[in-house]
C-alpha positions, 0 to 999 in steps of 0.5 A, a space after each residue: 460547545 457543541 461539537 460536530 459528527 466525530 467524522 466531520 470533527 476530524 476532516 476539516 482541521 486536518 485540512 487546516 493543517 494541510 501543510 504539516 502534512 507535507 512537512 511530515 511526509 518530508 520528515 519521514 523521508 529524510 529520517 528514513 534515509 539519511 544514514 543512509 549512502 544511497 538516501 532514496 536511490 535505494 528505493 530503485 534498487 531495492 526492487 531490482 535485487 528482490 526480482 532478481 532473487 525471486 525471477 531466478 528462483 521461480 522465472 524458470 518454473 513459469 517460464 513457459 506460461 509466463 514470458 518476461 517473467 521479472 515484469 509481471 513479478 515487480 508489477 504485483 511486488 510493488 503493489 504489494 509493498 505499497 500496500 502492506 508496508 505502509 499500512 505496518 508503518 502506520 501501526 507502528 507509527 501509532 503504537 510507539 511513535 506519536 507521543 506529541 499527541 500527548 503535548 500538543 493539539 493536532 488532527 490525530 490523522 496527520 499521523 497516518 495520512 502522512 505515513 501513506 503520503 511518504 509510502 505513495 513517494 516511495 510508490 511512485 520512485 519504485 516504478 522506475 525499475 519497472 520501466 527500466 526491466 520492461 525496456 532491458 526486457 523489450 516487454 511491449 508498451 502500450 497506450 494502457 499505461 497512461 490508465 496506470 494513475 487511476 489505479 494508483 489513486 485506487 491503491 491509495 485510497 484503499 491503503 489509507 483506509 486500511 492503515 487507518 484501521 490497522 493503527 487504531 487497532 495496534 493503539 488499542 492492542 499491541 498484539 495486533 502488530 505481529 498477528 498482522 505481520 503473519 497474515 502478510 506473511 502467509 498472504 505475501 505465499 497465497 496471493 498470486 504474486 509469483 505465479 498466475 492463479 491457475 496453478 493455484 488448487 480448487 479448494 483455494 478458488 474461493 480464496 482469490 475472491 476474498 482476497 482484497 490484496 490480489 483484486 487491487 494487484 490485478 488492477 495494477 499489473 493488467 495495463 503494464 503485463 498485459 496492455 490493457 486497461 482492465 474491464 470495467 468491472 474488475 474497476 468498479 470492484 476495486 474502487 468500490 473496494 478502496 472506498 468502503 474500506 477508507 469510509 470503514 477505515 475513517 469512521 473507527 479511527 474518528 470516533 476512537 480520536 478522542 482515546 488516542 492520547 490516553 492510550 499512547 
């Protein structure tokens, strides 16, 4: 039979198989804290202890430019995990840990949207000890949070394509596990994360344009740092963004769909 476009092939059974997905994504979570004394309340204290650590580090040194430092470190800090940890979750979930792909028919994206559903809860959980910092800190609140699910699905949207990217590269070469963890690495220190980009060098200018992760950072980080909503163009650039990766991301994974099984 005649079998459509690889693009459209993948689509409409993962919507068939809509249910496991979220059976998956419940899966993950339970696996992922039940040995665990805390299960998921670690989520809400994990952040809290990594801005500690980093606010008493480098709160002092950005102190003056900076004011209520631990909120505009976590802001970028979960955005960032977000995006990265997910999309190494996905690449090590492909790479070793989809081995029924060989037994039985499934949409072979299940596997990744499911990883970025679970990363999207644990997202969600982690904004509690941000609201928790910005009320300790009496950091002001404004109506731009209510913008804040917008950026979210940006986010999303953009991790998904990513980590369906990454994953079809790790089953295709291992090594690109650990080339990607160094670049995440080396970005985690050159992505303005700790400090605002003006102390950055010249030379590095260009850096921030090519920079993917700080775009989609500043997104998130401008309705609960700064109380704005950001501009319409730092908006349309992030969703553009978001898009184009998830449609770059979608089309190398279906047509290398097929391969998956036999390369596992």
């Amino acid at each position: 039979a005649q079998r459509p476009p690889p693009f459209v092939d993948e689509f409409v059974p993962l919507l068939r198989y809509r249910d496991l997905v979220f059976l998956m994504i419940g899966n993950i979570l339970k696996n992922r804290y039940k040995r665990s004394m805390l299960g998921i309340f670690w989520k809400l204290l994990n952040p809290l202890l990594q801005t500690i650590v980093l606010a008493v580090a480098f709160g002092t040194m950005f102190k003056s430019t900076l004011p209520h430092y631990p909120v505009y470190l976590l802001s970028a800090l979960l955005a960032w995990s977000f995006m990265t940890q997910t999309t190494q979750y996905a690449m090590g979930v492909m790479a070793t840990g989809s081995s029924l792909l060989k037994r039985i028919y499934i949409p072979r994206a299940t596997y990744v949207v499911a990883v970025v559903g679970n990363g999207l809860v644990n997202f969600l959980v982690s904004i509690l000890p941000l609201a928790l910092i910005v009320w300790f800190l009496d950091h002001p609140v404004s109506a731009s949070w209510l913008f804040l699910p917008v950026c979210i699905l940006i986010l999303a949207v953009f991790t998904l394509g990513l980590a369906l990217l990454l994953s079809t590269a790790s089953v295709f070469f291992n090594d690109s596990i650990d080339i990607y963890q160094i670049l995440v690495q080396a970005g985690f220190f050159l992505t303005p994360i700790m400090y605002p980009p003006s102390v950055l060098p010249e030379t590095l200018g260009a850096w921030m344009i090519l920079n993917p992760f700080f775009l989609l950072i500043q997104l998130f980080r401008m309705p609960i740092y700064n109380n704005t909503v950001p501009d319409v163009g730092l908006i349309g650039a992030a969703a553009a963004l978001a898009l184009l990766t998830l449609l770059i991301g979608w089309t190398v994974f279906t047509r290398k769909a097929d391969q998956l099984a036999y390369r596992l």
